[in-house]
LUMBA-848766 format. One record per residue (C-alpha): residue number from 1; x, y, z. Coordinates in steps of 0.1 Angstrom, whole numbers, padded with zeros to 4 digits, m for minus. Example, Ala and Ser with C-alpha at 12.3 -4.5 7.8 and 13.67 -1.06 7.14 Angstrom:
! LUMBA-848766
1,0123,m0045,0078
2,0137,m0011,0071
END
This chain:
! LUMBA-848766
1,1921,0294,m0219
2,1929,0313,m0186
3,1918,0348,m0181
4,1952,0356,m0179
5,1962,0343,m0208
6,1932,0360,m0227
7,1941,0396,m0205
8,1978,0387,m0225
9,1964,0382,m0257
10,1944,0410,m0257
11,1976,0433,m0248
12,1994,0413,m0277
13,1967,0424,m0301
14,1965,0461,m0293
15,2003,0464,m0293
16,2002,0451,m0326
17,1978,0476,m0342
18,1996,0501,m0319
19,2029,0494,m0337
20,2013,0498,m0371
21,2009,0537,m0363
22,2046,0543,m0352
23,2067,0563,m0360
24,2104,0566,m0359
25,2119,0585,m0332
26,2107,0623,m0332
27,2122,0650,m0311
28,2111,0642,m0276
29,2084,0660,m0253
30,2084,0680,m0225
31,2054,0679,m0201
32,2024,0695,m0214
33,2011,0714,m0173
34,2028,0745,m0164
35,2014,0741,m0130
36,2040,0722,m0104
37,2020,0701,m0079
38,1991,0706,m0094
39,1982,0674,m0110
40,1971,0642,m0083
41,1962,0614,m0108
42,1970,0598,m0139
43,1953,0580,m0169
44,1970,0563,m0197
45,1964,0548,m0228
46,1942,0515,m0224
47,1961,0486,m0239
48,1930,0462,m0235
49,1913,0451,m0205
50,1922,0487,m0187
51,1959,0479,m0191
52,1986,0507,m0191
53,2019,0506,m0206
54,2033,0499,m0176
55,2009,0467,m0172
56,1990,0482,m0146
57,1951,0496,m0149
58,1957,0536,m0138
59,1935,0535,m0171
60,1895,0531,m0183
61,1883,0512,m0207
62,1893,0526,m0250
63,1911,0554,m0236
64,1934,0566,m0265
65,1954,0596,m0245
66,1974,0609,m0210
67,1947,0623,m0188
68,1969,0647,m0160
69,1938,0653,m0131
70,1936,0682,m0115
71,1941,0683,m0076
72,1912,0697,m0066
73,1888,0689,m0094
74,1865,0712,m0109
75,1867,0737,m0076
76,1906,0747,m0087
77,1894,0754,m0123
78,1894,0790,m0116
79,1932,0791,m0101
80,1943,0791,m0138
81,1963,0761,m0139
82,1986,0763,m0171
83,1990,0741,m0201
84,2021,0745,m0225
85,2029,0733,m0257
86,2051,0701,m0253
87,2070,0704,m0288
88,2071,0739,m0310
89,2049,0738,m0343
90,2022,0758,m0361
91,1985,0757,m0346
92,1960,0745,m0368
93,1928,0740,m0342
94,1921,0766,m0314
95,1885,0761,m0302
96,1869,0776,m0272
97,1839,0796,m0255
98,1825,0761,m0242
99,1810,0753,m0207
100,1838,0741,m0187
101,1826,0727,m0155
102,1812,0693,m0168
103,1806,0663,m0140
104,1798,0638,m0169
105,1804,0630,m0204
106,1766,0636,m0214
107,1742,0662,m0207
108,1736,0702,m0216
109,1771,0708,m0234
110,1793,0679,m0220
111,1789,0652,m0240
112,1807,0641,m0275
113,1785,0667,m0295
114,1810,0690,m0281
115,1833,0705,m0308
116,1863,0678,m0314
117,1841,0650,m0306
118,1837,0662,m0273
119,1870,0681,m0262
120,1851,0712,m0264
121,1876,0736,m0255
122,1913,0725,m0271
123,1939,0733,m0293
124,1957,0710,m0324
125,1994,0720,m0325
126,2014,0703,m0361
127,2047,0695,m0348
128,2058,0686,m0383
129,2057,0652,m0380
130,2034,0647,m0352
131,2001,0665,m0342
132,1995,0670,m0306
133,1956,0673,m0291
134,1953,0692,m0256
135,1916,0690,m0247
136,1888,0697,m0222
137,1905,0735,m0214
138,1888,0760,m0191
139,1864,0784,m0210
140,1881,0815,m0221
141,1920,0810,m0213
142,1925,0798,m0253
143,1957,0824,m0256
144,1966,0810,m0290
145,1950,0813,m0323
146,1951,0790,m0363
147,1982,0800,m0377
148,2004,0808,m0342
149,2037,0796,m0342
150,2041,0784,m0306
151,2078,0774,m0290
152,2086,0745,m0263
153,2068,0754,m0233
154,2051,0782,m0245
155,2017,0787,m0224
156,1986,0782,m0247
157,1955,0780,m0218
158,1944,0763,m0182
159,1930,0735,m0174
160,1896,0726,m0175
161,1868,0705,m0173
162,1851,0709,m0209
163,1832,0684,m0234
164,1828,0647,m0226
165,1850,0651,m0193
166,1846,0639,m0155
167,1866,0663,m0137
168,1890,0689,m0144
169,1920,0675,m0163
170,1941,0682,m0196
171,1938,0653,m0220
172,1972,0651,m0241
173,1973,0629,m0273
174,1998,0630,m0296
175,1993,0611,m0334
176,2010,0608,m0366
177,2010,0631,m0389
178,1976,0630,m0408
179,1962,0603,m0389
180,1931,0608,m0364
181,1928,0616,m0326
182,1900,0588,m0319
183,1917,0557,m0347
184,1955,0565,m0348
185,1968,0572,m0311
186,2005,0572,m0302
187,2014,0564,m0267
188,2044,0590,m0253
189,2056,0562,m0229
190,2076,0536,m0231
191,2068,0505,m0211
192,2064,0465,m0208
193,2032,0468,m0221
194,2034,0500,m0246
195,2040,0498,m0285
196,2064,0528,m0281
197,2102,0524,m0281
198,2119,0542,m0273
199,2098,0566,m0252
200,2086,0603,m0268
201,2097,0622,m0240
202,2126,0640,m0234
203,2129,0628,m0194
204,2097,0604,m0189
205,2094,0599,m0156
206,2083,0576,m0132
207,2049,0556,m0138
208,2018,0581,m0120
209,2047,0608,m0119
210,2054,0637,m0143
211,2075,0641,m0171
212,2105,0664,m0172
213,2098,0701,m0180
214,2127,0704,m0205
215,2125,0718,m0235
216,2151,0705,m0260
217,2132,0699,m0293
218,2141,0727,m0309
219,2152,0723,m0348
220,2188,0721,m0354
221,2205,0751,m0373
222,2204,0747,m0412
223,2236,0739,m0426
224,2253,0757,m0458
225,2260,0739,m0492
226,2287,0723,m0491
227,2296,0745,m0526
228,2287,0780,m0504
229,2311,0806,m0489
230,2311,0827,m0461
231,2318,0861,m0486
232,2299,0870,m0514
233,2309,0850,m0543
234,2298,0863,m0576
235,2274,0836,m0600
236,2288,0819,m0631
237,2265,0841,m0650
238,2279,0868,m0630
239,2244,0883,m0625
240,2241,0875,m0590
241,2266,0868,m0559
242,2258,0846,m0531
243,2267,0836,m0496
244,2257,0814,m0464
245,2266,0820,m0427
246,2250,0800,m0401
247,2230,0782,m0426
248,2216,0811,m0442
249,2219,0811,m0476
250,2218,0843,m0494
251,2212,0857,m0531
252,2220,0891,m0541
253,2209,0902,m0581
254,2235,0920,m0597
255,2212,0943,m0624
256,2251,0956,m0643
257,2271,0925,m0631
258,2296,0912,m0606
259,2332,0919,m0604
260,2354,0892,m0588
261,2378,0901,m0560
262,2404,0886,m0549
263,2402,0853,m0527
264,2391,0857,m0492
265,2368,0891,m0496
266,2335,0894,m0510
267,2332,0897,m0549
268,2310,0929,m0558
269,2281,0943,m0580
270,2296,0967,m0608
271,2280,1001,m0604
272,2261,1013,m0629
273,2278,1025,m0663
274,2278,1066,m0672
275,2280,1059,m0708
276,2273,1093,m0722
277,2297,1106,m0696
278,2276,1135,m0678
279,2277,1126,m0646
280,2248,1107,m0639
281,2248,1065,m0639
282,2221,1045,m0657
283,2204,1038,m0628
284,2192,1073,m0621
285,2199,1087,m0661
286,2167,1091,m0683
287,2186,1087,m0714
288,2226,1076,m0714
289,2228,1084,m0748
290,2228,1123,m0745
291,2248,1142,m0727
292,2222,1169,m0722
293,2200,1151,m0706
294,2200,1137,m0673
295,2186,1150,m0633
296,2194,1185,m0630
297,2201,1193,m0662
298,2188,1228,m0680
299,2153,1222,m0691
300,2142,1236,m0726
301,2105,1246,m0732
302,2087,1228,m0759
303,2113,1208,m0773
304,2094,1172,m0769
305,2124,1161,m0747
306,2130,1160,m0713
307,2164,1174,m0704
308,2159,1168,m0664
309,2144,1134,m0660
310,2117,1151,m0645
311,2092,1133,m0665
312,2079,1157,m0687
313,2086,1180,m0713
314,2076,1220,m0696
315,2051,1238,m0714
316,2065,1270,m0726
317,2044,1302,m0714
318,2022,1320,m0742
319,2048,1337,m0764
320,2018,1367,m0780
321,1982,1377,m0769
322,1955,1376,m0793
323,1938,1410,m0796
324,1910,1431,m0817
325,1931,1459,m0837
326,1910,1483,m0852
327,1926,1503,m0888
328,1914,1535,m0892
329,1917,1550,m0927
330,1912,1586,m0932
331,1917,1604,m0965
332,1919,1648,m0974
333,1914,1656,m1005
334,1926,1689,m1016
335,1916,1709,m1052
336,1938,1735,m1061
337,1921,1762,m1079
338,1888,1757,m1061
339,1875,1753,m1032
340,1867,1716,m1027
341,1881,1693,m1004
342,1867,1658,m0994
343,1871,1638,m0960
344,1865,1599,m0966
345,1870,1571,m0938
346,1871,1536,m0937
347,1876,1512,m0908
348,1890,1480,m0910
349,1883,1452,m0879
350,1903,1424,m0878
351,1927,1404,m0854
352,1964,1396,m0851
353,1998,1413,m0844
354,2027,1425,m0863
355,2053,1457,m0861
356,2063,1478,m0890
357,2074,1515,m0886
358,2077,1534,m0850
359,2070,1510,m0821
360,2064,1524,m0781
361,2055,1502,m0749
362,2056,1468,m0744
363,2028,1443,m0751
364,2013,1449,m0784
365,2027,1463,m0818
366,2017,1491,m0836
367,2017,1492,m0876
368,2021,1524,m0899
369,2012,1524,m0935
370,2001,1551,m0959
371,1970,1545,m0981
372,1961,1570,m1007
373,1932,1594,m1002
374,1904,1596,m1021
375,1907,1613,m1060
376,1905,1651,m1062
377,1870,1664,m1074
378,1871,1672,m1112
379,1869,1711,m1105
380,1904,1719,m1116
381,1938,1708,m1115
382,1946,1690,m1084
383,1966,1665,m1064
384,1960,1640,m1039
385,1970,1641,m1001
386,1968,1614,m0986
387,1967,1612,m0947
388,1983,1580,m0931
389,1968,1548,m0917
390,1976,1538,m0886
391,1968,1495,m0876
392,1970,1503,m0838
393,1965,1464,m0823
394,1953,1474,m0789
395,1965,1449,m0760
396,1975,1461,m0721
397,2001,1483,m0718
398,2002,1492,m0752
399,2017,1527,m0764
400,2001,1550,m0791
401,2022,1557,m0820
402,2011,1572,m0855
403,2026,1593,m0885
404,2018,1626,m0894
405,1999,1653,m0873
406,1982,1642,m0848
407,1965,1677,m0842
408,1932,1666,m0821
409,1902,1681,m0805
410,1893,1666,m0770
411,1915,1632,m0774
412,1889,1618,m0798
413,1905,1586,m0813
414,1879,1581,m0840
415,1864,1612,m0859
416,1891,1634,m0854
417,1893,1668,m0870
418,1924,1686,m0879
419,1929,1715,m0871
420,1933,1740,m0907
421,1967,1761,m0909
422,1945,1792,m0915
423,1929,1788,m0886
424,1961,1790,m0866
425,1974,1820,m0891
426,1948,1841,m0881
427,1944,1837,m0842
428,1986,1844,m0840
429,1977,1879,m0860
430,1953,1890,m0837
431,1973,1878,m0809
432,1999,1902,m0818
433,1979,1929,m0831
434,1963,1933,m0800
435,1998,1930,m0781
436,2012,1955,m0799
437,1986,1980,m0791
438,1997,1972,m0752
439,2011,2002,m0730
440,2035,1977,m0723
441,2043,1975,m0753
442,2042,2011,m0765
443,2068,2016,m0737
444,2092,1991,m0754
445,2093,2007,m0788
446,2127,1998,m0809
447,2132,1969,m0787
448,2115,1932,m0799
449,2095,1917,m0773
450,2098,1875,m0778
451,2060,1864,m0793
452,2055,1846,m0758
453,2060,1876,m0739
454,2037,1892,m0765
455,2012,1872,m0755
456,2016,1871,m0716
457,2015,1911,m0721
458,1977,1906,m0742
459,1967,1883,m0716
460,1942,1905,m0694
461,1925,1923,m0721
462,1919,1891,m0744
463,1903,1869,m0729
464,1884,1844,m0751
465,1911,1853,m0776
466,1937,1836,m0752
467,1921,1809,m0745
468,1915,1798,m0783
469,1951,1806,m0790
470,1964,1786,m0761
471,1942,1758,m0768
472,1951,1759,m0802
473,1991,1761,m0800
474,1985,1731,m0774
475,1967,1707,m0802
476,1992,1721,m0831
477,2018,1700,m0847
478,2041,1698,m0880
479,2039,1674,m0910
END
């Protein structure tokens, strides 16, 4: 057998398992370098015996991808020399921080121990149905990350020289979806010797030459059901309405249901009900089955219920205060025909409130009761006084009230003494004995002189006698 019919048989073969990785047609690519000019030589997929689909060896031996050269090699690295995504799709590979000036595919961080089997610095776009691998990229310019959603001609880094890798140049290999970089390659050009037809890029180009930068992959609008409308068209249920425009289909939930309209304009969610009819729907009404409660209603202290839809009951405020009330009981005993009297006392503690009798101030209550004194001595024929009791609950800003006299001695309010009516008998006779014997007085014979002026007139020559009298007619009441 010739060598040319071996070099054919060995195309023959590798088109064969080339075919059993295709595809059918996807969306076409666009050229993968942003840079114009800046690419000087080409490498293609090997095809056997460094053949390239084209039937001509601008190849090397197992190659599996498109190698686009840099002009200028590993010196124009640093110009930043773009590489773009070729289709849109999701990134699922961004690796980079790799030495990126590598002169041979072996070495201190340039052989296939590099990350991706030795593309070092790359990126792994899923088109869908195709993955795309762009490898060997300059350290650092990785402008993409996992999870990006990249468009057409998006820029994702520059050129390199990264990995296993000769020379500065972007290695490009697309493969099926799922399949791998280094067993299931797919060759973008179509040729007399390539396995692809027809050819995976939107404007190929001639062979050694560049593809056409045009981006025209993008996916087609959705289209509407052919059951949708363009107005909102209420569910069979009636709990929802729908519509599409532009191939978006849209749900809307309809929580009190959906009124029809008529043909042509949009059918419409019912508004919430007002069922008890005070002005506030369900949607913001706490409770549609009474009237008296809803947002803004009157809210009623300690009722349990919560008239406002505030979310709470209010507490209602202390209605009494809790206070020590101290009962004083004191008891006069009297004897006619002798001359014994008895005081007894008795003081009651105790707490609480209430209001019987004569009540002055605010804040506390005052009670008045009579309890009977104690029993006259057995010297004679007597009868019992009783003085009253007074339960005086004492709270802030109460007011003292009592029954009876309340003739005191220095505002005591425990231990009084009362003041005897003999006592005030005898201090208004000398009062006027004394002012009658005035020259004043003796001057205003056969004409009465009131008992005040009496005593104005006594004044300067009593003395200590005025004072007890005054002090006395100040202290003195009347039962």
């Amino acid at each position: 057998m010739s060598a040319a019919s071996v070099r054919l048989s060995g195309i023959a073969l590798a088109l064969a398992a080339l075919t059993n990785f295709q595809v059918a047609k996807a969306q076409p690519y666009s050229t993968p370098v942003g840079c114009d000019n800046c690419i000087s030589d080409w490498y293609y997929v090997d095809y056997g015996d460094r053949t390239d689909y084209n039937c001509e060896s601008s190849t090397y031996a197992n190659h599996d991808g498109t190698d686009f050269s840099l002009r200028g090699g590993n010196n124009a690295i640093e110009n930043g020399n773009e590489v773009v995504a070729a289709r849109a799709g999701v990134v699922t590979v961004a690796s980079d921080g790799n030495f990126d000036h590598c002169t041979a595919c072996g070495g201190s961080g340039c052989g296939t121990n590099t990350p991706g089997g030795g593309f070092a610095n790359y990126v792994v776009i899923d088109h869908g149905d195709q993955d795309t691998t762009y490898g060997h990229m300059r350290s650092g310019s990785i402008l993409v990350q996992v999870g990006d959603s990249v468009a057409c001609g998006q820029v994702i880094g520059h050129i390199g020289s990264a990995g296993c890798s000769t020379g500065a140049h972007l290695h490009f290999q697309p493969r099926p979806k799922g399949g791998r970089y280094d067993q299931d390659p797919l060759d973008p050009f179509e040729g007399p010797c390539s396995a692809t037809s027809p050819s995976l890029w939107q404007e190929q180009g001639p062979h050694r030459g560049m593809p056409g930068q045009t981006c025209e992959d993008e996916p087609l609008p959705p289209e509407c059901p052919a059951d949708s409308f363009e107005v909102w068209t209420c569910s069979e249920d009636g709990s929802s309405r729908q519509r599409c425009i532009d191939g978006v289909d849209s749900t809307e939930a309809c929580a009190w249901g959906c009124t029809p309209m008529d043909d042509g304009t949009d059918d419409v969610c019912a508004l919430p009900p007002d069922e008890d009819e005070d002005g506030s729907r369900a949607d913001t009404d706490c409770d549609e089955t009474r009237g008296d409660v809803h947002p803004g209603a009157l809210e009623v202290c300690g009722d349990a219920v919560d008239q406002d839809c505030s979310g709470s009951d209010e507490e209602c405020p202390a209605m009494t205060d809790s206070a020590e009330a101290t009962v004083e009981t004191v008891g006069t005993t009297i004897t006619n025909g002798g001359n014994t009297s008895a005081n007894g006392s008795q003081s009651l503690t105790g707490t609480g409130t209430g209001t019987t009798g004569a009540t002055t101030g605010s804040g506390s209550a005052l009670t008045t009761s009579s309890v009977a004194g104690p029993a006259a001595s057995s010297g004679g024929t007597g009868s019992n006084t009783s003085e009253s009791t007074t339960d005086n609950t004492t709270a802030p800003g109460a007011a003292r009230a009592e029954a009876g006299c309340s003739c005191r001695f220095g505002g005591s309010s425990s231990g009084e003494r009362r003041t005897p009516w003999l006592v005030l008998v005898v201090a208004a006779s000398l009062v006027r004995r004394r002012g009658a014997r005035h020259p004043l007085a003796r001057r205003r014979r056969g004409r009465r002189i009131p008992a005040r002026g009496v005593v104005e007139i006594a004044v300067p020559r009593m003395g200590w006698l005025w004072r007890i009298a005054t002090s006395v007619a100040s202290s003195t009441c009347h039962e």
